[in-house]
C-alpha positions in Angstrom: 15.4 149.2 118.6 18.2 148.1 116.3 17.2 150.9 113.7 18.3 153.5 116.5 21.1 151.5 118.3 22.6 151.6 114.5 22.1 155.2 114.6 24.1 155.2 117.6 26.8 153.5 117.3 27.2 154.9 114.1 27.8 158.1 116.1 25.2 159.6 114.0 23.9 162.3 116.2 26.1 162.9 119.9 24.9 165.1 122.1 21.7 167.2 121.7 21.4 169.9 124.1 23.8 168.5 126.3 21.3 165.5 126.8 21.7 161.8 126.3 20.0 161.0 122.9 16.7 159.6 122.8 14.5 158.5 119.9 12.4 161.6 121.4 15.9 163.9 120.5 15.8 161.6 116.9 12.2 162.5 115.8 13.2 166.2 116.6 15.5 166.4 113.6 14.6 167.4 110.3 14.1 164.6 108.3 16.7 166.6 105.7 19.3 166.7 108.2 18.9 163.0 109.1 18.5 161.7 105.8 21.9 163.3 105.2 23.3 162.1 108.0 21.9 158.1 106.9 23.2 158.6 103.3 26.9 159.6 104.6 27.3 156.3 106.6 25.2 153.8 104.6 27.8 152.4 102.3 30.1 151.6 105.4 27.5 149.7 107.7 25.7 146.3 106.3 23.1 146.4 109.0 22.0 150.1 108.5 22.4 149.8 104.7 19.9 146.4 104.8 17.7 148.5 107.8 16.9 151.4 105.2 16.2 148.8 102.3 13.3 147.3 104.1 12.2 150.5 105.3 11.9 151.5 101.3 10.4 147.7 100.6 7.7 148.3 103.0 4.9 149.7 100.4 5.6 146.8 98.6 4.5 144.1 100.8 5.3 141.3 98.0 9.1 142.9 97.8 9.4 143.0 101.8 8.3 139.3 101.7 11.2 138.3 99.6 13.6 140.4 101.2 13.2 138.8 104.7 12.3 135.1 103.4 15.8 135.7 101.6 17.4 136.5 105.0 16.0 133.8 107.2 17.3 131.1 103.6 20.5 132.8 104.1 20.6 131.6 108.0 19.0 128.2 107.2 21.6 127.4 104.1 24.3 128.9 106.9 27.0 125.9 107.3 30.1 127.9 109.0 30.7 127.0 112.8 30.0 130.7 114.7 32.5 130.8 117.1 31.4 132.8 121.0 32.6 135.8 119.8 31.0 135.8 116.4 27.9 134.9 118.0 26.5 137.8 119.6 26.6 139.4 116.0 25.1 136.5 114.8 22.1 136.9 117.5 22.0 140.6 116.3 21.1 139.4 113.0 18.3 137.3 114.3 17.1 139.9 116.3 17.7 142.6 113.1 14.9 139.5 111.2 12.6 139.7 114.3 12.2 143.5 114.3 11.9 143.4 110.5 9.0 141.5 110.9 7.1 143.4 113.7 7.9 146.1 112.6 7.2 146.0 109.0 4.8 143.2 108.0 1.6 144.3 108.6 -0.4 141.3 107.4 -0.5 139.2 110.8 -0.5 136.3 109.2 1.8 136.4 107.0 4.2 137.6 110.1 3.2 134.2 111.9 4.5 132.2 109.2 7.7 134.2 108.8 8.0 133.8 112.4 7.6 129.9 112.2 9.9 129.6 109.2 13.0 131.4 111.5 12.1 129.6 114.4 12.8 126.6 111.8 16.2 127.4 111.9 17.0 127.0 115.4 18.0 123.7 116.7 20.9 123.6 113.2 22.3 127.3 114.3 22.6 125.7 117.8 24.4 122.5 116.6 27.1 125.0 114.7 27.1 127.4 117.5 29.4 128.5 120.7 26.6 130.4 122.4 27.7 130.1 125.7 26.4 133.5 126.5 22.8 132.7 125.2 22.9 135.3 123.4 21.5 133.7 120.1 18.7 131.5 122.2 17.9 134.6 123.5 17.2 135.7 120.2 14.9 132.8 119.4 13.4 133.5 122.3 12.1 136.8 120.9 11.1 135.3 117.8 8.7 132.8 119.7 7.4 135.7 121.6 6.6 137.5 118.3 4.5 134.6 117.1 2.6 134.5 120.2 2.0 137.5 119.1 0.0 137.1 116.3 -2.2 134.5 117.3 -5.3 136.9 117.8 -5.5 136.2 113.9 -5.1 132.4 114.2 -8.2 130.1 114.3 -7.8 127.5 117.3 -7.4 124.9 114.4 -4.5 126.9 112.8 -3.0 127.4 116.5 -3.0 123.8 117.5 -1.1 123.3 114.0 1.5 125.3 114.4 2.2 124.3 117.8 2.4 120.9 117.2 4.3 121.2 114.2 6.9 123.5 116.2 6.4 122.0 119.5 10.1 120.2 119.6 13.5 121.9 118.6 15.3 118.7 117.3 17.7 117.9 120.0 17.2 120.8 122.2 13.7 120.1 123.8 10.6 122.0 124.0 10.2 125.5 122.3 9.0 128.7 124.3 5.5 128.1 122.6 3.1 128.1 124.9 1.5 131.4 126.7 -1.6 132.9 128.3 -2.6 134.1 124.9 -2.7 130.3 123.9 -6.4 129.6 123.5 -7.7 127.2 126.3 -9.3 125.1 124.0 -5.9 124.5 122.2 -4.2 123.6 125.1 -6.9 121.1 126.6 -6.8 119.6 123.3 -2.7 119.2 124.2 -3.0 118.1 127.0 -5.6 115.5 126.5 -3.3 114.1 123.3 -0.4 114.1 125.5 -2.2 112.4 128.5 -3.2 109.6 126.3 0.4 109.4 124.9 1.7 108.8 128.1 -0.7 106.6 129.7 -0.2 104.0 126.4 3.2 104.1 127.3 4.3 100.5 128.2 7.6 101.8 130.0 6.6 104.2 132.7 10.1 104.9 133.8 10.7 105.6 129.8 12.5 109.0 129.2 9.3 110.9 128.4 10.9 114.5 130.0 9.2 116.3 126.9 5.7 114.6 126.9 5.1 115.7 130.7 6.5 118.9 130.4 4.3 119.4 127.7 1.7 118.2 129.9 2.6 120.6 133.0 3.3 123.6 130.6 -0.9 122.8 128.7 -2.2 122.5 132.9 0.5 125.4 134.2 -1.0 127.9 131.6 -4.9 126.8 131.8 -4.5 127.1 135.4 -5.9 123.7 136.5 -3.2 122.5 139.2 -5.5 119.1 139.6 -4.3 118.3 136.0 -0.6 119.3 136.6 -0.4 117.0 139.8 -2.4 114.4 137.6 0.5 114.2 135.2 3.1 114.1 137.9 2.5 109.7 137.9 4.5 109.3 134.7 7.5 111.1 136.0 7.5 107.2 137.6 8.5 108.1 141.5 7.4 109.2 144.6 5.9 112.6 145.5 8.4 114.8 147.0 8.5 117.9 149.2 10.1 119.8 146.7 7.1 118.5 144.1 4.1 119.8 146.9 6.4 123.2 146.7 5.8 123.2 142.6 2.4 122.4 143.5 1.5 125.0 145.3 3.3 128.0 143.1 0.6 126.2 140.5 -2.0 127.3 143.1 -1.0 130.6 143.5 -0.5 131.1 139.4 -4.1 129.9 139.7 -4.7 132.5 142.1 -6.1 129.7 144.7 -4.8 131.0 148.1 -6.5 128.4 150.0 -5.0 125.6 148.7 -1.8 127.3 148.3 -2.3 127.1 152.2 -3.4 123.0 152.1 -0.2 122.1 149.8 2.0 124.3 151.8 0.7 122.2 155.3 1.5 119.0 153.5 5.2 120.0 153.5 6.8 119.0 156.9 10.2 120.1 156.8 11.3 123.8 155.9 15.2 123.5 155.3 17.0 126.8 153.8 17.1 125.8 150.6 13.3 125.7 150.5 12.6 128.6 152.9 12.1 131.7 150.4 9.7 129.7 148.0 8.3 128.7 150.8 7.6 131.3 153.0 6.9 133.9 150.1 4.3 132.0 148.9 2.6 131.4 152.3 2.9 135.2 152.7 1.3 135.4 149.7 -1.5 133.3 150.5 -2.4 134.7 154.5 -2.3 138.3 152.4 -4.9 136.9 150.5 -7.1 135.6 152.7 -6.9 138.4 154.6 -5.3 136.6 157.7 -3.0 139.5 159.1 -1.8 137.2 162.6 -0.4 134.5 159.5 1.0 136.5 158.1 2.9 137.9 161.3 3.9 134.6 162.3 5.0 133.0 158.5 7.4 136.0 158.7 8.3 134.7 162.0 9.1 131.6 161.1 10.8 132.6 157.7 13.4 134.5 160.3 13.9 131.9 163.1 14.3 129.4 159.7 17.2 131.9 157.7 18.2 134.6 160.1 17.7 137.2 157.4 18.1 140.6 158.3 16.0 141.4 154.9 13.3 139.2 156.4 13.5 140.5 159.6 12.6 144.3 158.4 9.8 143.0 157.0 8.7 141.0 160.1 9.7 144.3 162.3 7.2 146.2 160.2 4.2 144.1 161.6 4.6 145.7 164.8 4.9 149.5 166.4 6.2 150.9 169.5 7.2 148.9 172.5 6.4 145.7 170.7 8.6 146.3 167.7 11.7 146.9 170.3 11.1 144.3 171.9 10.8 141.9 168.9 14.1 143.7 167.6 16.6 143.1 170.6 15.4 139.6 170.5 16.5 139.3 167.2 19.4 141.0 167.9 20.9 138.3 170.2 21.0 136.1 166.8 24.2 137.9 166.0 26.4 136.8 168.4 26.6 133.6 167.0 27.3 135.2 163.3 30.7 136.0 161.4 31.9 138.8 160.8 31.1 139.5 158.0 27.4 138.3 158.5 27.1 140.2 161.9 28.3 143.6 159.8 25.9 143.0 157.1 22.8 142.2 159.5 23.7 145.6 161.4 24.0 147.5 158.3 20.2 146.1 156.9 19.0 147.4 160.2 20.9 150.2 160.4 22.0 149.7 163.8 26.1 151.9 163.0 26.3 152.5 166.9 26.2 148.5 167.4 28.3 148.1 164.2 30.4 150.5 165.7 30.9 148.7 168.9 31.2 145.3 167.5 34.4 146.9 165.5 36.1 148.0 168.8 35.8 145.1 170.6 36.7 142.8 167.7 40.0 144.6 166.4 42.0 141.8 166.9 39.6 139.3 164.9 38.1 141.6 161.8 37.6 139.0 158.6 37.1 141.7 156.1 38.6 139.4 153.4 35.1 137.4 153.3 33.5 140.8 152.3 33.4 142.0 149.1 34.9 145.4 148.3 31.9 147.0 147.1 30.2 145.4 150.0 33.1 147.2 152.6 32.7 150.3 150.7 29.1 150.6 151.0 29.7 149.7 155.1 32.6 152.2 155.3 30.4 154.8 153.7 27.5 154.1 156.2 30.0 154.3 159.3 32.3 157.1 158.4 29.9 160.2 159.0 29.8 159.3 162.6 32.1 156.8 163.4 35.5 157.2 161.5 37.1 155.5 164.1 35.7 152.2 163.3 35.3 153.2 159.6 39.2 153.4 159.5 40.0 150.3 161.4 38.1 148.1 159.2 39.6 149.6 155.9 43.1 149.0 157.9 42.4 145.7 157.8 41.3 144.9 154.6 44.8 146.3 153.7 46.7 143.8 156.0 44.7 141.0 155.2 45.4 142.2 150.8 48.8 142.3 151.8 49.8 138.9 154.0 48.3 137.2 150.5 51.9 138.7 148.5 49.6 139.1 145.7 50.8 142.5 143.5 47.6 142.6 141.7 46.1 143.7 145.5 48.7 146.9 145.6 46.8 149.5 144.1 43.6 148.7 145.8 45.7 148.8 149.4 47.0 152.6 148.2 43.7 153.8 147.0 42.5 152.1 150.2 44.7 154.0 152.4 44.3 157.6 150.7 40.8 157.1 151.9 41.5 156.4 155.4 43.4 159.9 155.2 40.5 161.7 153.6 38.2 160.1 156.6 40.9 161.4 159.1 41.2 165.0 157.4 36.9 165.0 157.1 36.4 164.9 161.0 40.2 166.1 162.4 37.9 168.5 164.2 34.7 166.5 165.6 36.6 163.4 167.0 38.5 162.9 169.9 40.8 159.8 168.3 41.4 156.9 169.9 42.9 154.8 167.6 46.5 155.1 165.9 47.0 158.3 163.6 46.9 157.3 160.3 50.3 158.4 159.4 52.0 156.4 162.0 50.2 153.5 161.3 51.1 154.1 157.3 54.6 153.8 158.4 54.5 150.9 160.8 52.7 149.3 157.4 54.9 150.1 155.3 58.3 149.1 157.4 56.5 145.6 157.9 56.2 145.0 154.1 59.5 146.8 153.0 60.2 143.6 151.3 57.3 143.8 149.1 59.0 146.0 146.3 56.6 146.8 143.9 54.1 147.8 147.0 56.9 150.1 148.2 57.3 151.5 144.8 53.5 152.3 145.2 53.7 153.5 148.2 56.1 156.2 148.2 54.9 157.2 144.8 51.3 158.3 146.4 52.7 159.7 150.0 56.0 160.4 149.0 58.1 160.2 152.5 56.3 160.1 155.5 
C-alpha cells in the first residue's frame, strides 16, 4: 500500500531485528514512536502529508468527500502535457485517489460514484500523456476494478447505468467494465441492445470494432459461447482457424470440455504459432473428460508439432520404466537436426550433462555460444561444471572468442570476468580430473597474444592476471 511504501521510502523505520520491514514489523511499533517518526517527515513529503490528512478526515465522512472530489477536479482541470518520466508519479497519484477511496469511504455507494467520476478523467489524461510504460492505464485499470467492486450495492438498473454511461473512453475504446461480478441480467440486457445495433446496421463491413467487442465481452462473461460465435457475422468475413481457436477458449471459460473437443476437431491445420493454445486447451479438455490415452497422444502431437523439450517432460511423464526410455531416445534423435544452442537447451531441460557433455567434444570446432544468452550459458555452465569442467570450460572459452572477433570494448570486462571463472573451474577439480583439454593458463596466453592489438582488452587483461 502507498501509506507504507511512503513510510519506506521515507526511510522511516530500516531494519528491525535484522529483518526486512513488514507492515507486520510496522504495527509492532508504539503508535508514540511512529507518530513521531510521521510528524518529523510530514512537512517534507506532499504524498505522506495529503496520506495522514485523509486518515484524520475519515470520521468525517462529509470532509473526506470533499477532500478526494477536490483531488480527482484537480486531475480533471489538469492541462500540462506529463511527459514519460513525469508519468509514473502521475499514475502514483491516481493510484494514491484509488486507495483513498477503498480504503476510507465506507459508504459503497458513494465509493462507486467517486470511482466513476475518476474514471471520467481518463481518455483527457491520455491525450496529454507520454505513458509509454502504461503505467498511468494501469492505474485506471485499478480504478475500474475498484468499481467492480462495489456493485454488490448496485441495483441491476443502477448497474446497467453506469455501464453504459462509462462503457466508451472517448477515443481510446472500451473501458475494463465488465466482470464476473456483472449481474447476468445486466449483461443479456447489453448484449441484446448491442445485437439489435448491429443487425440495423446498413454497412456490415462498417467499423463497428467497439459494438462487437461489446457483444463478445456481454457473451464471454455470461459464458454462452453460442452467442459469442453468433456475433462473429458482423465482424463481415469468413470464419477462420484462428476464430474456431477463440471459440473454443470460450468453451473452456464455459467450462464445456466437450465442445472444447468439437471446435478444436474443426481446426485442420496446427502450425507453431497455434500449437500451445492449441494443444493446452485440448489437454485441458481429455483431463476433463477423463480420457487419459488423449491426453497421452495430444502431448504427442504437441511435441512432434514444436520439438519442445518443456513439452516433452510432460509427455515423458505419461509413461514409466521401459516405455518411458524408449519414448525418450526416440525423442532424442530430434536433436541432431537442432543448433546449438537449441540442442544445449533441450539437453539441459532433460538433464541429459553426459550427452551435453559429449555433444561439446565432438563439436569444438563449431560451438555458437553467441546465440545464447549469458544468463542462459551461465545457468548451462553451472549445470556442467560439477562433473564435466572439461566441457564447462570449452564452451565459456568460446563465448570469449566469439565477444572478442566482434572488436567491441563494451564485451571486455565480461571476457575477464569470464575467464577468472574458467580458472576457478580448473582450481575446483585440479584433483578429480584427468584434463584433456588445453591448461587454462596456456590457453590465456595464446588469447591474449592473438588480440594484443586490442589495447584496452590488454589493459584488462594484465590488470586481473598480471603476467602470465
Amino acid at each position: 500500500m502507498i501509506i507504507v511504501k511512503c513510510l519506506w521510502l521515507l526511510n522511516l523505520i530500516a531494519i528491525i531485528k535484522g529483518e526486512k520491514v513488514t507492515l507486520e514489523n510496522i504495527k509492532s511499533i508504539s503508535h508514540d514512536v511512529l507518530a513521531d517518526l510521521v510528524y518529523t517527515q510530514i512537512d517534507s513529503n506532499n504524498i505522506l502529508y495529503e496520506k495522514v490528512e485523509k486518515i484524520l478526515l475519515k470520521n468525517d465522512p462529509e470532509a473526506l468527500l470533499k477532500s478526494i472530489k477536490k483531488d480527482i477536479a484537480s486531475i480533471r482541470r489538469g492541462r500540462k502535457f506529463i511527459n514519460y518520466y513525469e508519468s509514473f508519479e502521475f499514475a502514483e497519484k491516481i493510484a494514491s485517489i484509488v486507495e483513498d477511496i477503498e480504503l476510507m469511504v465506507e459508504d459503497e455507494k458513494m465509493a462507486s460514484r467517486l470511482f466513476k467520476e475518476l474514471i471520467f478523467t481518463d481518455s483527457k489524461v491520455y491525450l496529454r500523456s507520454d505513458d509509454s510504460a502504461g503505467s498511468i492505464q494501469v492505474s485506471y485499470a485499478s480504478a475500474e476494478e475498484g468499481w467492480n467492486s462495489c456493485l454488490g450495492v448496485l441495483s441491476d438498473d443502477e448497474v446497467y447505468a453506469d455501464i453504459m454511461e462509462m462503457l466508451v473512453c472517448d477515443g481510446f475504446g472500451v473501458r475494463s467494465l465488465f466482470s464476473e461480478k456483472v449481474p447476468h441480467a445486466v449483461l443479456q440486457r447489453i448484449y441484446d441492445e448491442f445485437y439489435l445495433k448491429c443487425e440495423k446496421r446498413q454497412d456490415k463491413n462498417d467499423d463497428s470494432f467497439d459494438d462487437i467487442h461489446v457483444l463478445e465481452l456481454c457473451a464471454h462473461y455470461l459464458k454462452k459461447p453460442a452467442l459469442y460465435i453468433k456475433s462473429f457475422q458482423f465482424h463481415g468475413r469468413e470464419i477462420e482457424e484462428r476464430d474456431l481457436l477463440n471459440f473454443a477458449k470460450e468453451y473452456k471459460y464455459a467450462n464445456d470440455a466437450a465442445s472444447v473437443v468439437d471446435m478444436l476437431n474443426s481446426i485442420k491445420m496446427v502450425d507453431r504459432y497455434k500449437a500451445q493454445d492449441f494443444y493446452e486447451l485440448q489437454v485441458w479438455a481429455y483431463e476433463k473428460l477423463n480420457q487419459p490415452m488423449n491426453v497421452t497422444l495430444a502431448y504427442k502431437n504437441w511435441y512432434d508439432k514444436t520439438k519442445s523439450p518443456e513439452v516433452l517432460k510432460k509427455y515423458l511423464s505419461r509413461f514409466e520404466g521401459v516405455m518411458q526410455q524408449q519414448v525418450k531416445e526416440e525423442a532424442l534423435k530430434d536433436v541432431e537436426n537442432l543448433s546449438f544452442s537449441e540442442e544445449i537447451h533441450f539437453f539441459h531441460s532433460l538433464d541429459e550433462p553426459e550427452l551435453a557433455a559429449k555433444y561439446i567434444w565432438e563439436h569444438q570446432g563449431s560451438l555458437e555460444t553467441q546465440y545464447i544468452y549469458a544468463n542462459e550459458l551461465r545457468k548451462i555452465v553451472n549445470w556442467l561444471k560439477k562433473e564435466y569442467p572439461q566441457e564447462a570450460i570449452l564452451i565459456y572459452r568460446d563465448s570469449c572468442e566469439k565477444a572478442l572477433e566482434t572488436s567491441q570494448s563494451k564485451n571486455y570486462p565480461s571476457v575477464i570476468r569470464v575467464l577468472k571463472e574458467c580458472l576457478k573451474i580448473e582450481k575446483a577439480n585440479d584433483d578429480t580430473t584427468s584434463w584433456e583439454i588445453e591448461e587454462n593458463m596456456f590457453y590465456m596466453e595464446r588469447l591474449i597474444n592473438t588480440h594484443k592489438r586490442k589495447a584496452k582488452f590488454v589493459e584488462l587483461f594484465f590488470k586481473a592476471f598480471g603476467e602470465l
